[in-house]
C-alpha positions in Angstrom: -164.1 -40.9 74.5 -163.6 -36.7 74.6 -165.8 -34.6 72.0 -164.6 -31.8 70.5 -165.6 -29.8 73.5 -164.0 -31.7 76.2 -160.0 -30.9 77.5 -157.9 -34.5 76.6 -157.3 -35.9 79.7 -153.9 -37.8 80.8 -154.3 -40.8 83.6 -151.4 -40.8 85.6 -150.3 -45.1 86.4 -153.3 -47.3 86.8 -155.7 -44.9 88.7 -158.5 -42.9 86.5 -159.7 -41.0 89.3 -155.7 -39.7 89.1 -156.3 -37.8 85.6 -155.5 -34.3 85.2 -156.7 -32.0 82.6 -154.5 -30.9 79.5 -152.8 -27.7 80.8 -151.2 -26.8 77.1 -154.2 -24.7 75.8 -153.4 -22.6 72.7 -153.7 -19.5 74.8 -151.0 -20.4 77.1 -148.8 -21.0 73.8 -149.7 -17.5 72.1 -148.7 -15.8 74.9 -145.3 -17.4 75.4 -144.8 -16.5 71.6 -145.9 -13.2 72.1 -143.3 -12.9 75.4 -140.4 -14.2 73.1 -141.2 -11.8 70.4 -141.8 -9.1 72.5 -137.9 -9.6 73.8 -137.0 -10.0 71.3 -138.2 -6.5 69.8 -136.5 -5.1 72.4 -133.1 -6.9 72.3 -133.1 -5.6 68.4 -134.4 -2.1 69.9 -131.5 -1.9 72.4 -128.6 -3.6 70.2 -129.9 -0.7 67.6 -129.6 2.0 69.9 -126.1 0.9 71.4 -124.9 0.9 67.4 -126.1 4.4 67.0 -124.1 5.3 69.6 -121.1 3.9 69.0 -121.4 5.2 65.1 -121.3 8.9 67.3 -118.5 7.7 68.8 -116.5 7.1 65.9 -117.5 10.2 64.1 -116.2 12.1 66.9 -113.1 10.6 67.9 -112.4 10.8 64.1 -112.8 14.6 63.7 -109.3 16.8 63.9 -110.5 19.7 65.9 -108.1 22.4 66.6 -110.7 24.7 68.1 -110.8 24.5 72.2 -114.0 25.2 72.6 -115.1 22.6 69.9 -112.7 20.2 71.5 -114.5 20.9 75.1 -118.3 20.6 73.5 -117.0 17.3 71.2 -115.9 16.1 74.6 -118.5 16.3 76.9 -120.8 15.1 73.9 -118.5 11.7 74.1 -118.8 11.4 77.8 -123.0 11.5 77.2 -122.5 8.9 74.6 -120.5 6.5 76.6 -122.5 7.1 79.7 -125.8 6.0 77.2 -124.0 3.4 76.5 -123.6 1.8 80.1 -127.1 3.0 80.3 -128.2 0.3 77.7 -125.8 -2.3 78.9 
């Protein structure tokens, strides 16, 4: 019978001498759930991100701009927002 102490151990058919140890330790686990949540901080991170872009976006294709120079500067700014954006993707 295992104490407290001693890893579970799993007899594989017929043969005791064929028992492996419990490989599923609680450490193993935590860092698997750490991993996941760690993605998943930065899935949110990046899908953020590619939103604030694309709100740029918006707001300046949705200006009227008569002004050249504006015009120019609001579209090289769009060309940098769209080329973040592949950058994310």
């Amino acid at each position: 019978m295992a104490t407290s102490l001693q890893q579970p151990q799993i007899v594989i058919g017929n043969n005791p001498s064929e028992s492996k140890s419990f490989v599923g330790s609680p450490v193993s686990a935590r860092e698997r759930e750490d991993a996941r949540r760690q993605s998943a901080r930065l899935h949110s991170e990046r899908e953020r991100q590619k939103q604030a872009l694309h709100l740029q976006k918006l707001n300046i294709l949705s200006q009227n701009i008569s002004n050249p120079s504006r015009r120019a500067a609001m579209a090289m700014a769009l060309a940098q927002i769209e080329e973040n954006l592949r950058a994310i993707n």
